[in-house]
C-alpha positions in Angstrom: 20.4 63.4 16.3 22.6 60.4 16.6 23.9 59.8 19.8 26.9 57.2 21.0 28.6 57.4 18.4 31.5 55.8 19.8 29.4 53.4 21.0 28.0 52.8 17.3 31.8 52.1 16.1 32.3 49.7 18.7 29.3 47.7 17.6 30.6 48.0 14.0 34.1 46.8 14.8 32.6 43.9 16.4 30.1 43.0 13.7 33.2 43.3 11.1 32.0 46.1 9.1 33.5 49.6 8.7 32.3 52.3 10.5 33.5 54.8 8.2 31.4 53.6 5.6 28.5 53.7 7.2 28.9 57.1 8.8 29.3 58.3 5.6 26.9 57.0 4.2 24.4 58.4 6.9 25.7 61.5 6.5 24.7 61.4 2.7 21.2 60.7 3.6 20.8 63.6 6.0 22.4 67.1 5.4 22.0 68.0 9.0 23.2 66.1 11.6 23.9 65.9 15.3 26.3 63.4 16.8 27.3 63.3 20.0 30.2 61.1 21.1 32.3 60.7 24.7 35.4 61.5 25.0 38.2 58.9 24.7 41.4 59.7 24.3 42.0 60.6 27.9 43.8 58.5 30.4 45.1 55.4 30.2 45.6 53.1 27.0 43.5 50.1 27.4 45.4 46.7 27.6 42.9 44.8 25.2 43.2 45.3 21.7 40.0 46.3 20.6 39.9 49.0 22.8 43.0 49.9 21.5 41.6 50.2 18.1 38.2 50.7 18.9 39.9 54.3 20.9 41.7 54.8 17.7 39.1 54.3 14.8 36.5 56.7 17.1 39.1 59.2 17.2 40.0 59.2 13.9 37.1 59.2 12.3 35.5 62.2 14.6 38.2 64.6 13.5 37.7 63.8 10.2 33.8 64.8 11.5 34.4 67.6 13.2 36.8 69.0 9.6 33.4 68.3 8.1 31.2 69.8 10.5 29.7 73.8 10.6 30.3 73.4 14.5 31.9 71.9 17.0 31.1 71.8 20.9 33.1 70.3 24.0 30.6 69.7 27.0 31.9 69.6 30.0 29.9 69.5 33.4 27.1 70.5 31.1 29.3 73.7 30.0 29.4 74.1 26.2 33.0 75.5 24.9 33.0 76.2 21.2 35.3 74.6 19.4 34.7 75.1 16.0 
């Protein structure tokens, strides 16, 4: 399980190194996976830059996940809905 994975790009985009990279290259190393990552793309745009990109590396990268993935799950108010 890795967990925060938003979190995990943030860290990456901060330390200069890309975070699709390195996803991939954990997903290489272990055929099954579970990532969990918060939801971003609601609400406001941040001011600040790096939120700005930080919002818009995460979300690219998880639907490039989630066209990878065997299943995907929205949880909401700790309701699973299927997405995938």
């Amino acid at each position: 399980i890795l967990e925060d994975v938003h979190l995990r790009i943030a860290e990456m985009l901060r330390a200069d190194r890309d975070p699709w990279e390195e996803i991939q290259s954990l997903i290489k190393k272990e055929s099954r996976l579970i990532l969990t990552v918060q939801e971003l793309g609601c609400g406001i745009v941040p001011v600040d830059a790096f939120d700005r990109e930080w919002r818009e590396v995460t979300g690219r990268i998880c639907c490039e996940l989630a066209k990878r993935a065997q299943a995907v799950y929205r949880m909401t108010c700790g309701i699973p809905a299927r997405l995938k």
